[in-house]
N, C-alpha and C positions, 0 to 999 in steps of 0.2 A: 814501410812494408807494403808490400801491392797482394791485393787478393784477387784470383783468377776463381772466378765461379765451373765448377765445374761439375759434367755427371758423367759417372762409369755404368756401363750394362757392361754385365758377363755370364757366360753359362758355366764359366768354373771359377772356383775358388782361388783361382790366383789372376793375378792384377799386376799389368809391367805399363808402368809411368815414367818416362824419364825427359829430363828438361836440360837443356844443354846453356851457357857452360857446364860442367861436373862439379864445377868448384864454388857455385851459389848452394849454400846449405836449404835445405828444404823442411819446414814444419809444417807436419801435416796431421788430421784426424780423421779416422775413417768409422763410419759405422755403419755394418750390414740388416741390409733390411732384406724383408720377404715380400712378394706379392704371395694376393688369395691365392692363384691360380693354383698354387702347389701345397697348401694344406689340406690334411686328412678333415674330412666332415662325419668321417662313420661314426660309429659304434666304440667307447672307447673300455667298458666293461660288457666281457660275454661270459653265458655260464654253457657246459659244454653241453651236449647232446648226443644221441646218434646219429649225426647225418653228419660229413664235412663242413664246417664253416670258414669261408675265406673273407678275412678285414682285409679291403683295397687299400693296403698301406702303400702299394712298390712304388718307389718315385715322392712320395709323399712328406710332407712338414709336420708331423706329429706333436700337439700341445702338451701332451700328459701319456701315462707308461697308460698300456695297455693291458687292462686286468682280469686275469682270467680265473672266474668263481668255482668253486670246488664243486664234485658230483653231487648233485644234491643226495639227503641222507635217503629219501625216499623212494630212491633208480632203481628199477630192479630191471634184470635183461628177461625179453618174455620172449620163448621158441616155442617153436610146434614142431612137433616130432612128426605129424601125419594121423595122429591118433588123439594126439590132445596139446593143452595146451601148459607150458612149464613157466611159473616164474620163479628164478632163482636172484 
């Protein structure tokens, strides 16, 4: 058996290897690895608010789901009509 040391870089997910003749059988293993550069650091539980909140997911390697905690029991929406003020 001869072993050829070798390394693939790719930015997609497919990989075209071919060794000629056709008729040498080939055994091989591959294992996908990540670099840091593309996992998520944020935030990985938010509880909601009023304001928009954006997780810099897009493009990202995320370790674990992202959890998103219910209103809390104590939210009330506070408005002002011009005259006073409402919370409901």
């Amino acid at each position: 058996m001869i072993t050829i040391p070798m390394t693939v870089s790719a930015t997609t997910a497919e990989i075209d290897i071919g060794i000629s003749p056709s008729l040498v059988p080939i055994a091989m293993t591959v294992n996908a690895t990540q670099s840091d550069a593309g996992k998520y650091t944020g935030e990985y539980v938010v509880t909601p608010s009023d304001e928009q909140q954006t997780l810099e997911t897009a493009g990202k390697i995320l370790k674990q789901n992202v959890v998103i905690e219910p209103i809390p029991q104590n939210y009330g929406l506070i408005t002002w009509s011009g005259l006073g003020i409402r919370v409901s």
